[in-house]
C-alpha positions in Angstrom: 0.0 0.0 0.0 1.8 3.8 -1.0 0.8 6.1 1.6 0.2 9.8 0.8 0.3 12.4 3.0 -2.7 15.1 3.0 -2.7 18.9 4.8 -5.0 19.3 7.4 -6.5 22.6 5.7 -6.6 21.2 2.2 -7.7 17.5 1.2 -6.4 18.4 -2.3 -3.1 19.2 -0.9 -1.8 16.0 -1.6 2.1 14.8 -1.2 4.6 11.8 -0.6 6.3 10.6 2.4 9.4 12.4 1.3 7.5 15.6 0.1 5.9 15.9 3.4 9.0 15.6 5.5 10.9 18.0 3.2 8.3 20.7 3.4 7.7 20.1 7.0 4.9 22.5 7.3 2.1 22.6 4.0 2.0 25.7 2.1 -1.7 26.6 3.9 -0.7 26.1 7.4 -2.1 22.8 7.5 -0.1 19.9 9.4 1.0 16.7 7.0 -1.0 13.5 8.1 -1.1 10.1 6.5 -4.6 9.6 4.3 -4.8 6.2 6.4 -3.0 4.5 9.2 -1.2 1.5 8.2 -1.5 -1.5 9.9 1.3 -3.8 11.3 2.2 -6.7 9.0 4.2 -8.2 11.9 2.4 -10.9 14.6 2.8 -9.3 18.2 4.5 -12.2 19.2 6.9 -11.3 16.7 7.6 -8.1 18.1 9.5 -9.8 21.6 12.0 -10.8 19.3 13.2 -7.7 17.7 15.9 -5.4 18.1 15.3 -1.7 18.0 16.0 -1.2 14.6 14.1 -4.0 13.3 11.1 -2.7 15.4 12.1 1.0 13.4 11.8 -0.5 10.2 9.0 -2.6 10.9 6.9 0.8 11.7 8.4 3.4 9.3 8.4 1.2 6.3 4.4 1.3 6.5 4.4 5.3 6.3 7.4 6.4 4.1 6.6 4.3 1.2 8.3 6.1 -1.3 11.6 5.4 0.6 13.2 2.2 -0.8 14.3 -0.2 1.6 17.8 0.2 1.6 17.6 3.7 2.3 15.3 3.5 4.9 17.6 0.3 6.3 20.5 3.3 6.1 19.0 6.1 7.6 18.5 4.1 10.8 21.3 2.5 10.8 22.7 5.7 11.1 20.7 7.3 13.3 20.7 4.8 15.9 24.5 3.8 16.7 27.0 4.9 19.1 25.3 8.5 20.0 23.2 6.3 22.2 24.8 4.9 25.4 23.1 1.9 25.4 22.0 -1.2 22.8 18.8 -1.2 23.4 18.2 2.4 22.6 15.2 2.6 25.0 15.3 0.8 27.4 12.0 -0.1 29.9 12.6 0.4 33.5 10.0 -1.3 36.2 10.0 0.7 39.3 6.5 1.2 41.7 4.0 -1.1 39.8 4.9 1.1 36.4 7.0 0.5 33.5 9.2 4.0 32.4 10.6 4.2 29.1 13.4 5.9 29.0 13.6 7.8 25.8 17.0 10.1 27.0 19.8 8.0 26.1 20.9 9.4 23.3 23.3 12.7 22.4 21.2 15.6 24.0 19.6 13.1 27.0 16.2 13.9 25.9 13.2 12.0 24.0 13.5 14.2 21.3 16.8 12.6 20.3 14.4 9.8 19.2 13.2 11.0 16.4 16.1 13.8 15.4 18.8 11.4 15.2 17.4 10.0 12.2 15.2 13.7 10.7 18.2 14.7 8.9 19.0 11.1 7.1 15.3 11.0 6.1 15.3 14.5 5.0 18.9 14.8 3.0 17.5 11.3 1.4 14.5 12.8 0.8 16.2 16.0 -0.9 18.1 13.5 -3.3 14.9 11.9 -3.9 12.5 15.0 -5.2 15.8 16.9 -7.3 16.1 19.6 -4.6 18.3 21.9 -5.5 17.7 25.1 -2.5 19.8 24.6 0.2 17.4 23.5 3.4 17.2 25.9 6.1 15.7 24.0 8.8 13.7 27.0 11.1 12.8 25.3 14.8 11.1 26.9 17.9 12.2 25.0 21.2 10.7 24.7 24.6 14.0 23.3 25.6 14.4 20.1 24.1 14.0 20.1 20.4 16.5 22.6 19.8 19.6 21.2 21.1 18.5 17.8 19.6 18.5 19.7 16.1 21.1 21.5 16.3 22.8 18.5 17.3 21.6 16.4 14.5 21.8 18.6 11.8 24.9 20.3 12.7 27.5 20.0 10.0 25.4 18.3 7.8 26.0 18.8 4.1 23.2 21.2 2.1 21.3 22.3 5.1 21.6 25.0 7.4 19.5 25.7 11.0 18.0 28.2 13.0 16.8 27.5 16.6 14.4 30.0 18.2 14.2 29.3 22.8 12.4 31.8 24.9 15.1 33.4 26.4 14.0 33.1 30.4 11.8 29.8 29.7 14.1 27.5 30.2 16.7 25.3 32.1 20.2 26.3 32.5 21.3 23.0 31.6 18.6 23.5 28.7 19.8 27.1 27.7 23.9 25.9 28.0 23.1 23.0 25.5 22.2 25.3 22.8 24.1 28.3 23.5 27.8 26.3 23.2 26.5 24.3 20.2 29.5 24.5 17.3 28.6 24.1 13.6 28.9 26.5 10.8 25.4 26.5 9.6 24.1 26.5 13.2 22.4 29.7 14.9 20.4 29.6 17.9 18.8 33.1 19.1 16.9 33.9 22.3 13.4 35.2 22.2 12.1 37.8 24.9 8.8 36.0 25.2 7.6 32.2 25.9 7.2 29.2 23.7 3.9 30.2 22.0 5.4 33.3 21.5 8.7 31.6 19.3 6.4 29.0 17.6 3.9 31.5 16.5 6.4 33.1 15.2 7.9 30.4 13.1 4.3 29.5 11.4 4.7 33.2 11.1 7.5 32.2 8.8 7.0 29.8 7.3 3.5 31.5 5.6 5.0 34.6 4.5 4.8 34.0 1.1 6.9 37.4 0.2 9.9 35.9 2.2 9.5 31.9 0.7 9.9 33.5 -2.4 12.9 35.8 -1.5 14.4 32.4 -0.1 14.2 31.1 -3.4 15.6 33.1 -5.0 18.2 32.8 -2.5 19.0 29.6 -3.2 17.0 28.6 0.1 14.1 27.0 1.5 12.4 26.4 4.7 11.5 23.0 6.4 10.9 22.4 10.3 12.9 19.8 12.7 9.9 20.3 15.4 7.0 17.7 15.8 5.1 19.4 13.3 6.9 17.7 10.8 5.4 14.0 9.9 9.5 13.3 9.8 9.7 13.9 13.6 6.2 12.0 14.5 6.7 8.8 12.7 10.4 7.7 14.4 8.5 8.4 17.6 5.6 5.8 17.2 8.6 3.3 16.9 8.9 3.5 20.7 5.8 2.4 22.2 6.1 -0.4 19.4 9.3 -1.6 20.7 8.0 -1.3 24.4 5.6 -3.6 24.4 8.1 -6.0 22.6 9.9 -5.7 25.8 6.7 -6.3 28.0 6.6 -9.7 25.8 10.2 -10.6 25.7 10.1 -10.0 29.9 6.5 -12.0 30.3 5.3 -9.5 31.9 2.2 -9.1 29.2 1.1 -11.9 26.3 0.5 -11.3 23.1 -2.5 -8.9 22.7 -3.0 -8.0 26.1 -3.8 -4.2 26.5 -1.4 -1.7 28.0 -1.8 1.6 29.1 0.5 4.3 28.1 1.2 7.7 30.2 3.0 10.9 28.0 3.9 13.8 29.7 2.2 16.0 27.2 3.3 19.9 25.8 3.0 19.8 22.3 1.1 16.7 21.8 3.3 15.1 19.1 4.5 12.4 21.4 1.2 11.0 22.6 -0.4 11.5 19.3 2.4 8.9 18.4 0.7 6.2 21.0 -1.9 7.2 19.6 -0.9 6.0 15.8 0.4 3.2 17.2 -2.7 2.4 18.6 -4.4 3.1 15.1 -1.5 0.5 13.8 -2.8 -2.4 15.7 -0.9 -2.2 18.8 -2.9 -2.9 22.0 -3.4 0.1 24.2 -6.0 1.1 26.0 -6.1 4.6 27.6 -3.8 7.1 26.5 -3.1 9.2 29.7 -2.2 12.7 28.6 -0.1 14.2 32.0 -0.3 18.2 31.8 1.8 20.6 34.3 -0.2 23.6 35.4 -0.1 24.9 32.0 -3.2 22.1 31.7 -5.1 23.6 28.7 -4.9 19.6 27.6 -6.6 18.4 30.7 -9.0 21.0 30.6 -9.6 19.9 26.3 -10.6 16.2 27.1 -12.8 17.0 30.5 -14.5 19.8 28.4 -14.1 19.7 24.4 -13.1 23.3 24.9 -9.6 24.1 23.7 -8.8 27.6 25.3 -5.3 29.2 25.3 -6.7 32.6 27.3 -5.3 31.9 30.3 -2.1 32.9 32.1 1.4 31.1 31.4 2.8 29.8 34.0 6.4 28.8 34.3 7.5 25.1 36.2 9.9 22.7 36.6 9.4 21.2 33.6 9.6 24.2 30.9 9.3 21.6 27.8 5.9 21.6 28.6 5.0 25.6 28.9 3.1 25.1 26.2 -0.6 27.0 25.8 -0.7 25.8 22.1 -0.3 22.0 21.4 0.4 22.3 17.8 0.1 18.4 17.2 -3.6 18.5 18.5 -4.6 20.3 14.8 -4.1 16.5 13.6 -6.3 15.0 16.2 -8.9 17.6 15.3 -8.8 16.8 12.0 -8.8 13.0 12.4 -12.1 13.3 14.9 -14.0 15.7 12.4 -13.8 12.6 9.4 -10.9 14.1 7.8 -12.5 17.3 7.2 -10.1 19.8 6.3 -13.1 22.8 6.1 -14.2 21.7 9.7 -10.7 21.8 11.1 -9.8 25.2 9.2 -12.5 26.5 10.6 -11.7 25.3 14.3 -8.2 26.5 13.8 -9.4 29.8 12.7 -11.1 30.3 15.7 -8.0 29.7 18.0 -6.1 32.3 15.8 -8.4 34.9 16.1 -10.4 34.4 19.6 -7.8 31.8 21.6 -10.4 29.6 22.0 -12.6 26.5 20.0 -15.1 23.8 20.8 -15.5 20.9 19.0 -18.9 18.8 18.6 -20.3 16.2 21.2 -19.7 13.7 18.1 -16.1 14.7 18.3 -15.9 14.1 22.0 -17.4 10.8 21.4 -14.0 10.0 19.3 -11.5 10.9 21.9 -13.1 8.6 24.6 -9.5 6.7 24.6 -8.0 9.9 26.3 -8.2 10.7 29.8 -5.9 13.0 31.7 -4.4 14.8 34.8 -2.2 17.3 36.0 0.8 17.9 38.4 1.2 21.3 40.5 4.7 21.9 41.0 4.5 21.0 44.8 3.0 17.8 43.6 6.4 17.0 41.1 8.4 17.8 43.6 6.7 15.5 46.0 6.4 12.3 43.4 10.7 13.0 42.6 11.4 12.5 45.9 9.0 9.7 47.1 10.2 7.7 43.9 14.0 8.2 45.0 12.8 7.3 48.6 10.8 4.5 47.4 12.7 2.9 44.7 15.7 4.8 44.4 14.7 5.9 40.8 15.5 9.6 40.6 12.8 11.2 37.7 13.6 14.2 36.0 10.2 16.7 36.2 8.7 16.2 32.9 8.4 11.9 34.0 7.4 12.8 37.5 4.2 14.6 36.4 3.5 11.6 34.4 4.1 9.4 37.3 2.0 11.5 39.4 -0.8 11.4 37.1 -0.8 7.8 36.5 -0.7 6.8 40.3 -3.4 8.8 40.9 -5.4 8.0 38.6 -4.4 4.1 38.9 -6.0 5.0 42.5 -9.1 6.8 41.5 -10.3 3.9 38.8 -8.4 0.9 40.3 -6.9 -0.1 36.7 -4.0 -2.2 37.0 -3.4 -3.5 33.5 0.3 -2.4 32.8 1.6 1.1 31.9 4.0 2.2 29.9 5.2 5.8 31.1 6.9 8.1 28.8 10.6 9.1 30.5 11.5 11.9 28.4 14.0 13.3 29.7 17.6 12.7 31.9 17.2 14.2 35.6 20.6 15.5 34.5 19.0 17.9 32.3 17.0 19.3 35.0 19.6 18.9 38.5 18.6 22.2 40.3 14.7 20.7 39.9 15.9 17.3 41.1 18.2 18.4 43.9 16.2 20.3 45.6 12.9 18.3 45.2 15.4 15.3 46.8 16.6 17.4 49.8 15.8 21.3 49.7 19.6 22.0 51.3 20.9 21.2 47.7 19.5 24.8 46.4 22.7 26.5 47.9 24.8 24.6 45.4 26.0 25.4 41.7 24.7 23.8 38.7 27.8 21.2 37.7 28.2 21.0 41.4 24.3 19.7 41.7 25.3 17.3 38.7 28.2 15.7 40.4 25.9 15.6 43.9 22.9 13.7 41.2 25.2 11.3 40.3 26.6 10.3 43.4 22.7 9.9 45.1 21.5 7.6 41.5 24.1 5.9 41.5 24.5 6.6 37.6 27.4 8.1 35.5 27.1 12.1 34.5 26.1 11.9 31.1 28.3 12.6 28.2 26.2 15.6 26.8 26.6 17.1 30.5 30.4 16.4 31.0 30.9 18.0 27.0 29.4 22.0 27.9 31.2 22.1 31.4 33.6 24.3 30.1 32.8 24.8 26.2 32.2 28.4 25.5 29.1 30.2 24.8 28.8 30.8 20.9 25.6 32.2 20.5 24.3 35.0 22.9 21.7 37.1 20.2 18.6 37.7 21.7 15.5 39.6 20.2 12.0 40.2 20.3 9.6 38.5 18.6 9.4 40.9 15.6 12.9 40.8 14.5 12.7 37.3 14.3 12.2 37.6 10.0 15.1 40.5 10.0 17.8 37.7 12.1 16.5 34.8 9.9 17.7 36.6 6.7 20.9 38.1 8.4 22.1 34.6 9.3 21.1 33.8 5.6 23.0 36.3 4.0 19.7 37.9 2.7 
């Protein structure tokens, strides 16, 4: 079966695998989604005896169709090597009656390393593919995360060029250090005064001007995105939950077709949506458990059907998900309206111009796999240091809202079926959170000198991407407001 890709705005708006990751964002705003969800041509039995690549290929051959086997086969072969810092890739941990996947192992200790490592080999194949000729200038906005992972995976890389967009006081300094010290030519990472929604809204901004896509051209350039809204980013990341419950076979914890639940700690929505396509692929879960900090305009979607951003931002612990617009929800909406781009349009209108939407009861029906909870900050402080005290796992804060909200809700509706909680992210990313959550004495004490105090209490080595900045110097210190983010785009260009 060949898979095309559709906009969410435009039915007629109709590309390839390789045409959708290249663009990354359609030409009407619309998000790239698959015209149907392929299903798995493996047996789930199958699955307990596969490696992590194997699983990858398994998964992404279904969607990128118009990628041959030997260079999909490449492209992950590449992607996931030695950057990791363990075989398995992901590996499953069991600690309290819950199962966390730990999606930080590779070069930037995060879960966005996931899908990133392997972005630019599907898009540089992908450019060979469709004759481009422009030189790619991959634009990103970042809560924290997705920047250094893209800046790390497309740093260097031949016929591409990258621009990463953070909100300047929104987020960690291990976050902030990570991007700032990144080397690479065609790397350029600028601070926006403002907040996440401010630096993303400004890269749609971008990426619609149609004055400046055509000056880019002319150029020599052309835009794509490395954040979730591109289909290249969301595909690598249903390969995970895929590959976990592999592992809950190969371990006999679960049997083949049993149901498991699966936990995301949830910003931008592009990494439960994933569950959610694996679901759609034939792999057994049962409730998707979307975990929101107090930024909880997710929680408050699936109790109400309203989606309202009109409300204050609130900085935590765990910035990655200071996030009042979940960009990867447009592709949810669209799927729950019956694939109607005109209904979702007009939905996503709405949000532009009033902050706000509600969709239909008949929608609602269609979402009845989600449920959802939140974490106050108090409350991830509390579940970092009852899991080190407990089970002598230490969480970074982004996992312990997610373990928060699964045990309460494992309380609340008695469930026990196994879950598979989303770890997304190294407690070395986040130490000062972590320390101080542990033992509030630890606030008195430096960054790296927090990091070397971490790994002494987990018992785990300081990660390489945490050694490597200790002393690397800071390369990019530009920050601006929101509207000279067009004027530093073509000045990095050239332009």
């Amino acid at each position: 079966m060949n898979v095309m890709f559709r906009s969410t705005r435009d039915a007629q708006n109709r590309v390839t695998a390789s045409q959708a990751i290249l663009k990354g964002l359609a030409e009407d705003g619309g998000l790239f989604v698959p015209e149907q969800i392929p299903q798995l041509d493996v047996p789930l039995e199958a699955l307990a005896g596969m490696s992590y690549h194997e699983t990858a290929y398994a998964v992404m051959k279904q969607f990128l169709t118009d990628y041959t086997e030997e260079e999909l086969k490449s492209c992950i072969r590449q992607a996931y090597d030695a950057k990791f810092d363990t075989d398995e890739i992901a590996p499953l941990r069991e600690a309290d009656g819950a199962y966390y996947l730990e999606l930080f192992h590779g070069a930037t200790i995060a879960f966005k390393d996931m899908a990133l490592s392997i972005l630019p080999y599907l898009m540089t194949t992908a450019a060979k593919k469709n004759r481009e000729e422009h030189e790619i200038v991959i634009l990103t906005a970042t809560s924290g995360d997705t920047g250094k992972a893209a800046l790390a995976g497309f740093a260097d890389v031949p016929g591409t060029r990258i621009i990463v967009f953070y909100p300047k006081d929104g987020v960690s300094a291990i976050q902030e250090r990570q991007m700032v010290t990144q080397k690479g030519a065609n790397t350029c990472v600028i601070g926006i005064r403002g907040n996440f929604d401010d630096a993303q809204s400004g890269v749609k901004r971008l990426f619609s001007d149609a004055a400046l896509g055509t000056e880019l051209l002319q150029a020599g350039f052309r835009f794509s995105s490395a954040n979730s809204i591109n289909i290249g980013r969301l595909v690598p990341q249903i390969v995970y939950y895929v590959y976990a419950y592999g592992r809950l076979l190969k371990s006999g914890r679960i049997q083949a077709g049993d149901s498991i639940h699966v936990v995301v700690p949830t910003g931008n929505f592009g990494n439960i949506l994933a569950a959610f396509y694996a679901k759609n692929m034939g792999l057994p879960i049962g409730r998707l458990i979307c975990a929101s900090n107090e930024n909880k305009v997710l929680f408050d979607f699936f109790q109400t059907g309203v989606y309202d951003r009109n409300r204050e931002f609130i900085l935590t612990t765990s910035p990655s998900m200071d996030i009042l617009i979940s960009s990867n929800l447009e592709r949810l909406i669209y799927r729950m309206a019956g694939d109607d781009a005109a209904k979702n349009t007009e939905l996503m209108n709405e949000l532009a111009q009033t902050g706000r939407y509600t969709v239909t009861e008949e929608m609602r029906a269609k979402m009845q796999d989600f449920c959802g909870g939140y974490a106050t900050l108090e409350q991830t402080a509390q579940e970092i240091a009852r899991m080190y005290r407990t089970d002598g796992y230490v969480l970074d804060p982004h996992t312990a809202v997610a373990s928060h909200v699964y045990h309460t809700w494992r309380q609340e509706t008695g469930d026990a079926a196994p879950a598979v909680i989303a770890s997304t992210a190294s407690p070395y990313k986040f130490a000062r959170s972590v320390m101080e959550a542990i033992d509030s004495a630890y606030g008195e004490k430096e960054d790296f000198a927090l990091i070397d105090e971490l790994s002494r209490v987990s018992g785990t080595a300081v990660p390489r991407a945490i050694e490597e900045i200790r002393e690397a110097p800071v390369l990019h210190d530009q920050v601006i407001d929101v509207g000279e983010m067009k004027a530093a785009v073509k000045a990095f260009l050239g332009m």
